[in-house]
C-alpha positions as CSV (number, residue, x, y, z in Angstrom):
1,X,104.6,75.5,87.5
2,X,107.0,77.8,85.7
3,X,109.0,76.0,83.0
4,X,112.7,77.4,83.0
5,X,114.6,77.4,79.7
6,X,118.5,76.4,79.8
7,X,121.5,77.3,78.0
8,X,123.7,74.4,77.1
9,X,126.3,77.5,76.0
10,X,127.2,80.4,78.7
11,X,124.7,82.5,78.5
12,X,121.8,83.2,80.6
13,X,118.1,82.4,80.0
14,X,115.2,82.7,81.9
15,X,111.4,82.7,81.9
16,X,110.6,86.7,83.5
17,X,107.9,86.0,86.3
18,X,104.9,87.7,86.8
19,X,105.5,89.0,90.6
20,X,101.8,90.0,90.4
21,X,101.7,91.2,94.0
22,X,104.5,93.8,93.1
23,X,106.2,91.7,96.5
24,X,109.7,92.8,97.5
25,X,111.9,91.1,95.3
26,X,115.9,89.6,96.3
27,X,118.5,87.4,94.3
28,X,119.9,84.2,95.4
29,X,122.9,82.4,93.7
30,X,124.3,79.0,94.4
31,X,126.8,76.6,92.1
32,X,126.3,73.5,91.2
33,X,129.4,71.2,90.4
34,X,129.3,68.2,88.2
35,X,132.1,65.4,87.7
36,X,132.8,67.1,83.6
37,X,131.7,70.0,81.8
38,X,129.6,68.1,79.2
39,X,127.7,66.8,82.5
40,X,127.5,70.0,83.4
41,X,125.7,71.2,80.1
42,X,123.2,68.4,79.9
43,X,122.0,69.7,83.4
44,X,119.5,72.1,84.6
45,X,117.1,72.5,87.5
46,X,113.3,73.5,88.1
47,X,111.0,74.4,90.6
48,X,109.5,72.0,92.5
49,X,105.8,72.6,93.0
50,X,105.6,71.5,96.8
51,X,109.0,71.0,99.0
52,X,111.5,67.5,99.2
53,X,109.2,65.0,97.0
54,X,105.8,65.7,98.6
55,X,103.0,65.1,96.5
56,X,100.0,66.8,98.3
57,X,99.9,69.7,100.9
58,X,97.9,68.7,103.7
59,X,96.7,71.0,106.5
60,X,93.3,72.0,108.5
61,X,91.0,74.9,108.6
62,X,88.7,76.0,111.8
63,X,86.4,79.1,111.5
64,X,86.1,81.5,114.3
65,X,87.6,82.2,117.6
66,X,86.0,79.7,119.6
67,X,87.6,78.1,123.0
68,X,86.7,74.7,121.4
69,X,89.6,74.9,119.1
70,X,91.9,74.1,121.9
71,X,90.4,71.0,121.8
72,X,90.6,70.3,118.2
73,X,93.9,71.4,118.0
74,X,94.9,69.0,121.3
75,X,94.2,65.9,118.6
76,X,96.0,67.7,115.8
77,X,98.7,67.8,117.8
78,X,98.5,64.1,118.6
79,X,98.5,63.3,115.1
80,X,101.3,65.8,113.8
81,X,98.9,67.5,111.4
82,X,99.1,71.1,111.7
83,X,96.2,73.6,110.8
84,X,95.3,77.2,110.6
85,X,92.7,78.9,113.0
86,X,90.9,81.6,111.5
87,X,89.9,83.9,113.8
88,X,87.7,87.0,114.3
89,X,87.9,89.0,117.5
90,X,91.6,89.1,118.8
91,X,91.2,90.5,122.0
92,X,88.0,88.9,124.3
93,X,89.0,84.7,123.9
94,X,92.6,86.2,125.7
95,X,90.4,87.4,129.1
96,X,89.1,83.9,129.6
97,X,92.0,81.8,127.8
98,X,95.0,84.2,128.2
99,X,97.3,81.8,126.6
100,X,95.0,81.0,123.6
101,X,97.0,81.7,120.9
102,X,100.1,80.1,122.2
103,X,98.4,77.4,122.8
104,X,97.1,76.9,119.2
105,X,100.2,77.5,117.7
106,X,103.7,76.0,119.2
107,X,103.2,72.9,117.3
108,X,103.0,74.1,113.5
109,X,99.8,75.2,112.9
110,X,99.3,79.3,112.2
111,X,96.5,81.7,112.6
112,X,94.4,83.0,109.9
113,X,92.1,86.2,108.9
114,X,88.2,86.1,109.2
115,X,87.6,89.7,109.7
116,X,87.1,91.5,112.3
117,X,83.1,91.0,113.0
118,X,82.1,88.0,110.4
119,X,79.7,89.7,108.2
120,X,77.9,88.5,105.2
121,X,80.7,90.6,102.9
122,X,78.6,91.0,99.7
123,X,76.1,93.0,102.2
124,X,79.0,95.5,103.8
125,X,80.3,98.6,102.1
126,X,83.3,98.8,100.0
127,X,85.4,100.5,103.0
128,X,84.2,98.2,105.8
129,X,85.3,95.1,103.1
130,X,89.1,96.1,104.0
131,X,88.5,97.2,107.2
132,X,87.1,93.8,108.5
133,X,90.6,92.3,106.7
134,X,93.0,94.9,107.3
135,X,92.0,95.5,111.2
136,X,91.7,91.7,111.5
137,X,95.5,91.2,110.5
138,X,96.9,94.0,112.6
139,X,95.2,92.6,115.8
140,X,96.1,89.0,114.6
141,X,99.7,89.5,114.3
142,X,100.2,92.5,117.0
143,X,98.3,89.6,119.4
144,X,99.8,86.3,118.3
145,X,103.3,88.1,117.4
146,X,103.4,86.1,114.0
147,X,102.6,86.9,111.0
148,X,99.4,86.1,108.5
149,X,99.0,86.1,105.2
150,X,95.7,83.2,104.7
151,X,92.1,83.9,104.7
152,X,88.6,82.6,105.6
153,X,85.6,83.8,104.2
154,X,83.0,84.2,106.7
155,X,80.3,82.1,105.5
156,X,82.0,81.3,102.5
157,X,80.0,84.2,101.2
158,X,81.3,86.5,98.5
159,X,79.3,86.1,95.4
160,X,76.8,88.6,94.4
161,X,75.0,89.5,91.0
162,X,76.5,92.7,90.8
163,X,80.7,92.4,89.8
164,X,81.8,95.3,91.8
165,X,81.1,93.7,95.1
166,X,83.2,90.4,94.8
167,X,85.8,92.8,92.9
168,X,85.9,94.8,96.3
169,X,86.4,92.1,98.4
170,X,88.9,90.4,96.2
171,X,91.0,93.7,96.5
172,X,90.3,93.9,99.8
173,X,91.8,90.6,100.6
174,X,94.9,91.7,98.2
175,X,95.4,94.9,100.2
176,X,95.5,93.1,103.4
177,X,98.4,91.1,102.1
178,X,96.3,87.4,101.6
179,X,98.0,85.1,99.4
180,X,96.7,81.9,101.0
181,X,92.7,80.6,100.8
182,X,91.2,77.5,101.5
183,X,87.8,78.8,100.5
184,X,85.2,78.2,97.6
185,X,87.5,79.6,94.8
186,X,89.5,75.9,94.3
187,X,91.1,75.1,92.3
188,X,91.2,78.3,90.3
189,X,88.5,80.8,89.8
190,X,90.7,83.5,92.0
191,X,89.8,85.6,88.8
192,X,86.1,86.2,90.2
193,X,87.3,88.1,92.5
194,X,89.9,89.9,90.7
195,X,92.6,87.8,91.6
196,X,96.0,87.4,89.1
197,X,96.8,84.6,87.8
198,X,99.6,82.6,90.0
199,X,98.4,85.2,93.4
200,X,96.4,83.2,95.9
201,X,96.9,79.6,96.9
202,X,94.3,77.7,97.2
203,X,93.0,74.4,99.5
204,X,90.3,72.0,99.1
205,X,88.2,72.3,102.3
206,X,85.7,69.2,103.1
207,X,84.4,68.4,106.7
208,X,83.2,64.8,107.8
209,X,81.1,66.5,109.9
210,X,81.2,69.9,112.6
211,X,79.3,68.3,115.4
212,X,79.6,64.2,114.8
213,X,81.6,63.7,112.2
214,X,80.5,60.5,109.7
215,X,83.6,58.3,109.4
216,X,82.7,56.7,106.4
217,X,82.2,60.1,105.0
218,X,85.5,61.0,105.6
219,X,86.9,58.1,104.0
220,X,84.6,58.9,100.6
221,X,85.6,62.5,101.3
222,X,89.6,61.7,102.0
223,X,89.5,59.4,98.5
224,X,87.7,62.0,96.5
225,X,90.1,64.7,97.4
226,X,93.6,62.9,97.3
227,X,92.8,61.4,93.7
228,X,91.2,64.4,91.9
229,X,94.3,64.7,89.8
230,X,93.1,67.1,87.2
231,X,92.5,69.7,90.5
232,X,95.4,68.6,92.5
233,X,97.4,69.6,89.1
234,X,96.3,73.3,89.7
235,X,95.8,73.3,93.1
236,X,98.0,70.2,95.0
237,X,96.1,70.8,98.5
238,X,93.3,69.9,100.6
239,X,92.2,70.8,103.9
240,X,89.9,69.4,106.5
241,X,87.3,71.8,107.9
242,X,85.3,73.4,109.5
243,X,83.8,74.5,112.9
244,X,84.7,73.5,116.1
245,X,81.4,72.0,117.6
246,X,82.2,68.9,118.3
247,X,80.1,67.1,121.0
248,X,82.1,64.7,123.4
249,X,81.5,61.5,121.0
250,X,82.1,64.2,118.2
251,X,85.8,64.4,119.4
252,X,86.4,60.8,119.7
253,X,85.2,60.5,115.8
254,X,87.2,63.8,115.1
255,X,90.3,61.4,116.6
256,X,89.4,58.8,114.0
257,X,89.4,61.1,111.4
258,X,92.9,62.7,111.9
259,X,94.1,59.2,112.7
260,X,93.4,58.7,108.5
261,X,94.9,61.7,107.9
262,X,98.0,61.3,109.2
263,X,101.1,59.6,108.6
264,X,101.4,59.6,104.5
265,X,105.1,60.2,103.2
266,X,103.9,61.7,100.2
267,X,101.7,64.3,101.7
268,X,103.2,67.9,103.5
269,X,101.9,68.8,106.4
270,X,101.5,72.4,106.6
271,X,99.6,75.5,107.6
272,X,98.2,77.6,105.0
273,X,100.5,80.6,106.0
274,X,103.6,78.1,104.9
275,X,101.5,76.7,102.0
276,X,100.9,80.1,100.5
277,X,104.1,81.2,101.0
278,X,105.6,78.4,99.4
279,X,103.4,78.4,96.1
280,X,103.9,81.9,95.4
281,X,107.4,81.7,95.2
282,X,107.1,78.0,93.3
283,X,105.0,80.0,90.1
284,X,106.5,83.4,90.3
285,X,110.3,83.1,91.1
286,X,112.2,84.0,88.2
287,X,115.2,81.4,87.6
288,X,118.2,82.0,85.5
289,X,120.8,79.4,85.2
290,X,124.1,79.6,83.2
291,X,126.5,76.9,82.8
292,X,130.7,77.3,82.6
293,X,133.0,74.6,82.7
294,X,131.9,71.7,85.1
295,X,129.0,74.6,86.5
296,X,126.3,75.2,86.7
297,X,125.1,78.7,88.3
298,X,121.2,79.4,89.2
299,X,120.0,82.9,90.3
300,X,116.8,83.2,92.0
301,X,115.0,86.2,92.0
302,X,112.9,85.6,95.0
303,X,110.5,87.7,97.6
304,X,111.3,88.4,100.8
305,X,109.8,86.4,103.9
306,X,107.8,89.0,105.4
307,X,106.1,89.8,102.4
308,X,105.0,85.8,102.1
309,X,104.4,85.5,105.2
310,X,106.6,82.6,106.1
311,X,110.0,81.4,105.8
312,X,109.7,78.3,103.5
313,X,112.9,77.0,101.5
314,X,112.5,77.0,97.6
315,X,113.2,73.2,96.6
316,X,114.2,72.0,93.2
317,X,114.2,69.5,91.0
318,X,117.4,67.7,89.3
319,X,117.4,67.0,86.0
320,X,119.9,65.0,84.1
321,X,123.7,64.3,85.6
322,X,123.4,64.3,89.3
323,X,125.8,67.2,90.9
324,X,128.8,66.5,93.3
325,X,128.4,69.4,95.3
326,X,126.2,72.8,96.3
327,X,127.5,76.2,97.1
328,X,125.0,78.3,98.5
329,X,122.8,75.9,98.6
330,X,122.1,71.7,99.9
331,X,121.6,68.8,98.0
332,X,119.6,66.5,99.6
333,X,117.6,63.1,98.3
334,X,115.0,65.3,97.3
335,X,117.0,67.6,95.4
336,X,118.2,71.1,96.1
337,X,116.9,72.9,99.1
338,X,117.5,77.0,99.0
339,X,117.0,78.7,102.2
340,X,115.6,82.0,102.3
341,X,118.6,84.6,104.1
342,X,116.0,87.1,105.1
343,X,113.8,87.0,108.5
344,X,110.7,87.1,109.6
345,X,109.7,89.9,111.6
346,X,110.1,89.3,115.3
347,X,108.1,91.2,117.2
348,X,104.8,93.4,115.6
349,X,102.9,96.2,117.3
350,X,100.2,99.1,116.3
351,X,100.3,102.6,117.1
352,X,97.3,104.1,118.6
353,X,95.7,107.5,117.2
354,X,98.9,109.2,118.9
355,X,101.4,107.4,116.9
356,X,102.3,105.4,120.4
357,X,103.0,101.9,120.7
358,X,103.4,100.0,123.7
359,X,105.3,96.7,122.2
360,X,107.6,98.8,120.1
361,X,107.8,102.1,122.8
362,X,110.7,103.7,120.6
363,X,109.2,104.4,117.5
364,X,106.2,107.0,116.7
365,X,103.9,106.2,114.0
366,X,100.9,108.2,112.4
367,X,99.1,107.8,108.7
368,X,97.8,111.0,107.5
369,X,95.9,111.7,104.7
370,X,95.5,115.1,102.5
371,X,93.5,115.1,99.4
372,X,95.2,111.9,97.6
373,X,98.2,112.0,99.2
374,X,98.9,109.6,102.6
375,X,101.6,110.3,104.5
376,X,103.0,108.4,107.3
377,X,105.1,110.5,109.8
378,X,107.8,107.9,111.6
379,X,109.6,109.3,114.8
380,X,112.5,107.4,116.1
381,X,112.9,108.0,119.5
382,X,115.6,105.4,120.1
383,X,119.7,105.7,121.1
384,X,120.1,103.0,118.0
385,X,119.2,103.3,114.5
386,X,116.2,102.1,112.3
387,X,117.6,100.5,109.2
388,X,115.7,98.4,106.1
389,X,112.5,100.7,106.2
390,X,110.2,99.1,104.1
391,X,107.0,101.4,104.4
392,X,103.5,99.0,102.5
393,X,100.7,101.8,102.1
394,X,97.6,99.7,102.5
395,X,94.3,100.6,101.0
396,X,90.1,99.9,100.0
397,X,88.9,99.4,96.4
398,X,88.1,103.1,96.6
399,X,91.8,103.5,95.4
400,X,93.3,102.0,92.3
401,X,96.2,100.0,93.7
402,X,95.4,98.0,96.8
403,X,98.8,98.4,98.1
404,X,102.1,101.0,97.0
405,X,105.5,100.3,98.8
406,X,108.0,102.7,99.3
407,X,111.4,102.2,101.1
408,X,113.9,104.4,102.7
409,X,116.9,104.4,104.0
410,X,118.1,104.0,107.6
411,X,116.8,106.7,110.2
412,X,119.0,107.7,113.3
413,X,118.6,107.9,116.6
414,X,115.9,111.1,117.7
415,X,115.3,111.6,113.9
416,X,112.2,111.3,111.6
417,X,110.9,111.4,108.3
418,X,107.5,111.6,106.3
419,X,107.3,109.3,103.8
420,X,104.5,109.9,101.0
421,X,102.5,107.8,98.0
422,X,99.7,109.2,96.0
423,X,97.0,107.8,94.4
424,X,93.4,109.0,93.2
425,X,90.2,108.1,94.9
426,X,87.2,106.9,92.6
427,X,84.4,109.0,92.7
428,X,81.3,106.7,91.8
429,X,78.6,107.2,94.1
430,X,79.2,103.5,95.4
431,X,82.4,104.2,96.7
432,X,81.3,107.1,99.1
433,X,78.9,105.4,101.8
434,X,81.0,103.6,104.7
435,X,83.6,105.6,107.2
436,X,87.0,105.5,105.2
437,X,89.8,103.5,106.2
438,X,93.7,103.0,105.8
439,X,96.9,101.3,107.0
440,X,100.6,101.8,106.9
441,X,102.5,99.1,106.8
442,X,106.1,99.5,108.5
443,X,109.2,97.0,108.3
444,X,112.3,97.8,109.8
445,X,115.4,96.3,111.6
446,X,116.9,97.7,115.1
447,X,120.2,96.3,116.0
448,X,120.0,92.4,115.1
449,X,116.3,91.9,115.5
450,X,113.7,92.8,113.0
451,X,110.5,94.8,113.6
452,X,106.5,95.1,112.2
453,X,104.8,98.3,113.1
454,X,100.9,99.1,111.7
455,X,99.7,102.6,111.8
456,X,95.7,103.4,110.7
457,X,93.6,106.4,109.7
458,X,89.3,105.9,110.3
459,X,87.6,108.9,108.8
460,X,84.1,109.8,108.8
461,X,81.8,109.3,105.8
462,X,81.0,111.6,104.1
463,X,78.0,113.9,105.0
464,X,74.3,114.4,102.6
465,X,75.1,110.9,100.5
466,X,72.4,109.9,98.7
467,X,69.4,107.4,100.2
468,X,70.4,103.5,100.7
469,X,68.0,100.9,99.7
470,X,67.4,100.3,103.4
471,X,66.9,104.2,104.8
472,X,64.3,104.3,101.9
473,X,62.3,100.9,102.8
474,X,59.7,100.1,104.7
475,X,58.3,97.1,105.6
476,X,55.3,95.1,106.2
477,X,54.0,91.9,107.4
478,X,52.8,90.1,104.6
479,X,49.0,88.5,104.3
480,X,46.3,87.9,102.0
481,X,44.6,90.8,102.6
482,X,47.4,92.9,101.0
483,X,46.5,93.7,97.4
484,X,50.6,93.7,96.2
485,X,50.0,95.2,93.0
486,X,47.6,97.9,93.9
487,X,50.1,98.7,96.8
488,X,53.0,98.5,94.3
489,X,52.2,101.6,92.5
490,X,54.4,104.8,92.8
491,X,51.3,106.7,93.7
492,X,49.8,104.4,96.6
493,X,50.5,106.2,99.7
494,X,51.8,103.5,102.5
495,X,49.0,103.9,105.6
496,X,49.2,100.1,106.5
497,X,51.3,99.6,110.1
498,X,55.5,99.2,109.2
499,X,57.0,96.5,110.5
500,X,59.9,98.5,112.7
501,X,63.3,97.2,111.6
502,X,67.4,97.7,112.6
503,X,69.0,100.1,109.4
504,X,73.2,99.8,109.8
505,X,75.7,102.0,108.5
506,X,78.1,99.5,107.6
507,X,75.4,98.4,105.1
508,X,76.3,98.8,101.1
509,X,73.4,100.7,100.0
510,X,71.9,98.7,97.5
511,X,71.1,96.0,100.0
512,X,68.0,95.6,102.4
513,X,68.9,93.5,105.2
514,X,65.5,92.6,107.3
515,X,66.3,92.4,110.8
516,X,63.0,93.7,112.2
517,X,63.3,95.1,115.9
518,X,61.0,92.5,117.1
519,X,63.4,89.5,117.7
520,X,60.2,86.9,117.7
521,X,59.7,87.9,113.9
522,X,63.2,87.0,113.3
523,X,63.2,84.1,115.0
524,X,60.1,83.3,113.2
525,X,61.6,84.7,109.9
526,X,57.9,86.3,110.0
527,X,56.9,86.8,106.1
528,X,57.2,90.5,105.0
529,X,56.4,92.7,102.0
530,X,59.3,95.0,101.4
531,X,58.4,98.7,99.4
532,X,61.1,100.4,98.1
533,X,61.0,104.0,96.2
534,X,63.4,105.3,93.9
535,X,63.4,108.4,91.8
536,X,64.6,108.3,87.6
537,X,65.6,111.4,85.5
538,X,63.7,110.0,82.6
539,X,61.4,106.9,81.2
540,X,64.6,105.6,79.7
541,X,64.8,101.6,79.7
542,X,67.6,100.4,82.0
543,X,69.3,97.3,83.4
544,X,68.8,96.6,87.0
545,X,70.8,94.4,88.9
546,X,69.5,92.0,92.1
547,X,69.6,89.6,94.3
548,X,65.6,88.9,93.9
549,X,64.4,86.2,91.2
550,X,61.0,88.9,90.7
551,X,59.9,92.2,91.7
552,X,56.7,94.0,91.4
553,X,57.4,97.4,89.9
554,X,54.5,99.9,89.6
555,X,51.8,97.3,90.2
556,X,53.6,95.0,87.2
557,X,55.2,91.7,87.8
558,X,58.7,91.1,86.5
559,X,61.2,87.9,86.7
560,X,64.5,88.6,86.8
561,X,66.8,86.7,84.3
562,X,70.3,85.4,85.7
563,X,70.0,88.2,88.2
564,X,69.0,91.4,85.5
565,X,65.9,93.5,85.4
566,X,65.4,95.4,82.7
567,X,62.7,98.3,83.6
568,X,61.0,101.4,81.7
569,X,60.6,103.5,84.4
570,X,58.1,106.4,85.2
571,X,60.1,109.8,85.1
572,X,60.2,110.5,88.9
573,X,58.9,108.2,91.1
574,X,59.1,104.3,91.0
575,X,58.2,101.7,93.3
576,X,59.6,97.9,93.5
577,X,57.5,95.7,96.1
578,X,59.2,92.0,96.7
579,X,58.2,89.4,99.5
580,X,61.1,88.6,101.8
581,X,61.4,87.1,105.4
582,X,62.6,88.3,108.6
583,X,66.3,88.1,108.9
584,X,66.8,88.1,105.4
585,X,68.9,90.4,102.9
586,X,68.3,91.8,99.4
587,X,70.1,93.5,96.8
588,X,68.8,96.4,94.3
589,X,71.4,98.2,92.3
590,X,70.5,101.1,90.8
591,X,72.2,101.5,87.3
592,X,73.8,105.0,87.9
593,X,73.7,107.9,89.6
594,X,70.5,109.1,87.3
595,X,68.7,107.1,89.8
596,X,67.7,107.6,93.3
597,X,66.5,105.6,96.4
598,X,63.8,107.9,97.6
599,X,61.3,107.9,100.9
């Protein structure tokens, strides 16, 4: 937690804060009064790390949208611990459960991102890394009419040998506005995935059990987490998980295990939306705090809610002579409570390729895009005016900046304007495969009520890119009689039957995913022998990077050390054979663009 510096004179001091999401930023002042001045000097405040005098945050995550959650959430409820859903497809639960959502969520608990189709993310392209996060929040909140700023990774998968890839999903995650994360980066390696410091909050997640949960696991699990002090310093949360696949007896257990949960005065139960929120104001608020007379007067430089994602008071801590009175603020037992004056927005919508919305009929939206300049074209086709316009430019690790926000003033009624940002687009080979993708971001306030509107540009990818690893592979079912080495070499033509096998364009295209056409070898996970060509400018030695602990390359074995490959190759054509299984991925990177996957 930030330390703030006081003045015992009357001047102002303060400890500058980071803000290292570039969040909208507005002041709060209140007064403190205190029975004498040199009371008033010997006082001070500070940030509390969690609200009133709570000790841990306590909430729940469940993975996917399944109707089971209902069910889970039904003994949640019972127990007054709230949780956050993470869910994937917004729109086909609703045909079968149309109040779903409300169902989930009257009672505390929020709703949470885990893209749009669950991918293994360190296999997808750099575009469709946003897309799954972006698209996933604009159904989310345009569906549940709330908004979303946590984040599950599907199969808690991220990592890969190669740095770009977690980098990419890390601003991908940034871009869709995800401050919150009870995932595998506890209690502080955000940095891996190019986090800043003091950005994402983040929960320890443990599960007794997804089907039958173990009570005395939970117990040895509930300990573990609640007395890790050295985490809980960095990190003061914890969060029971995972799925919801609880048989009958399953849910009776699942009862037990909420039953320990619950009820602890020193613990905050909270969603991760409210959790996130609160910590990124509690490390990056900037106080200043100048005392006169019998005063004492803090300002808070603060960020707005809808940036956060929920509207959480700042609480904090008294230190030395106890104040008679607030202004501006309340003093309660557990010290001062600020509330934020800004709102949430109140009702969120998305424009379809016209710039129509049917939530939100009275306002036209469209993102364009020209070279490296986006525009986004608003239309106001209201009798009132839009004021507050707070326009967030949301975009892939293609671009530099994962997000640029631009304001402007208020628009009347049957005007518009075209609001512009620029940025340029990287131009490593990498960045090109997958179908481009954007979002606009629009905030605004019509009469008393305030408004969230998304607008999106899909292009095509662009056409004659390089081979991937996959278009360039070809498999085949692996037996003795294969002579590996002999086959491995660049000038061994390939007359043995393929194995036939499912090539996706979503795919980043250093990565082989086996799914064979044949579902009985994938349900087999049938041994294969994977070829793969490439083509080198020269015989230069270079550093590969991969997923695979050995290769054979031109009929020589080589173990790969900590996930690098160093190779000489031939000039022109090279081969790297690898065993694999049906159903199963692999990474190749090629070093640069001196090197090419080849048929």
């Amino acid at each position: 937690m930030k330390r703030i510096f006081i003045s015992i004179f009357s001047l102002a001091i303060a400890l500058n804060a980071a803000n290292p999401l570039d969040f909208r930023e507005y002041t709060q002042t209140f007064t403190l009064e205190y029975p004498t001045e040199a009371d008033a000097k010997q006082a001070s405040v500070s940030v509390k790390p969690l609200p009133q005098s709570y000790k841990i945050a306590v909430s729940s995550r469940w993975d996917d949208t399944s109707a089971n959650h209902l069910k889970t959430h039904a003994i949640m409820a019972r127990h007054k611990v709230k949780g956050t859903f993470y869910c994937n497809d917004a729109f086909s639960i609703l045909n079968k459960f149309p109040n779903y959502f409300k169902t989930l969520m009257p009672d505390g608990s929020s709703i949470g991102l885990h893209t749009v189709s669950h991918p293994r993310l360190p296999y997808v392209n750099s575009f469709e890394h946003f897309r799954e996060f972006m698209l996933n929040r604009i159904q989310l909140e345009t569906v549940t009419q709330s908004p979303i700023n946590s984040q599950a990774l599907p199969f808690c998968h991220w990592q890969s040998n190669n740095p770009i890839i977690p980098l990419s999903i890390g601003h991908a995650m940034m871009a869709a506005g995800v401050i919150s994360a009870p995932d595998v980066f506890y209690p502080s390696n955000e940095h891996r995935i190019g986090y800043p410091k003091n950005a994402l909050a983040q929960s320890k997640f443990f599960t007794p059990g997804d089907r039958l949960p173990d009570i005395e696991k939970m117990e040895q699990l509930l300990k573990s987490v609640s007395t890790n002090e050295k985490n809980l310093a960095i990190q003061p949360s914890f969060s029971m998980a995972l799925h919801s696949w609880h048989t009958p007896e399953g849910l009776e257990k699942l009862d037990v295990c909420y039953k320990m949960l619950a009820d602890n005065p020193d613990w905050w139960y909270c969603n991760q939306n409210e959790y996130g929120a609160y910590r990124y104001e509690a490390l990056n608020a900037t106080v200043q705090q100048t005392q006169a007379q019998n005063k004492l007067t803090v300002t808070v430089t603060r960020y707005l809610p809808a940036e956060l994602g929920a509207n959480v008071p700042l609480w904090f801590q008294i230190n030395g002579p106890k104040p008679t009175k607030a202004t501006n603020a309340t003093i309660t037992q557990h010290g001062i409570e600020l509330k934020h004056t800004g709102k949430l927005p109140e009702v969120f919508d998305a424009a379809d390729e016209n710039g129509d919305a049917k939530i939100i009929p009275f306002v036209k939206l469209k993102l364009t895009r020209k070279n490296n300049v986006w525009t986004a074209s608003l239309n106001n086709q209201d009798m009132l005016p839009l004021e507050n316009l707070q326009f967030t430019f949301r975009f892939p690790y293609a671009c530099e900046k994962h997000a640029i926000r631009k304001d402007a003033q208020a628009l009347g009624p049957q005007a518009s304007v075209a609001v512009s940002v620029t940025q340029q687009i990287k131009q490593d080979t990498f960045f090109k495969y997958g179908n481009p993708y954007y979002a606009v971001q629009l905030d605004f306030t019509r009469g008393t009520k305030n408004y969230r509107i998304y607008a999106d540009l899909a292009e095509q990818q662009q056409e004659e890119l390089p081979l991937t690893m996959a278009q360039a592979a070809k498999l085949l079912l692996d037996s003795d009689r294969l002579d590996l080495k002999v086959l491995a070499q660049p000038t061994m033509p390939i007359s043995i039957d393929t194995v036939p096998f499912h090539v996706s364009k979503n795919i980043e295209p250093a990565t082989l995913v086996c799914n064979a056409k044949d579902d009985k070898l994938n349900k087999e996970n049938a041994k294969l022998v994977a070829i793969v060509d490439f083509i080198a400018e020269s015989d230069k030695p270079a550093e590969f990077t991969t997923s695979l602990p050995a290769v054979i390359f031109n009929g020589q074995t080589i173990k790969a050390t900590n996930g690098k490959l160093t190779l000489k190759p031939n000039t022109g054509r090279n081969r790297i054979l690898f065993k694999t299984q049906a159903g199963k991925a692999a990474q190749f990177f090629l070093p640069d663009d001196s090197f090419a996957f080849a048929k």
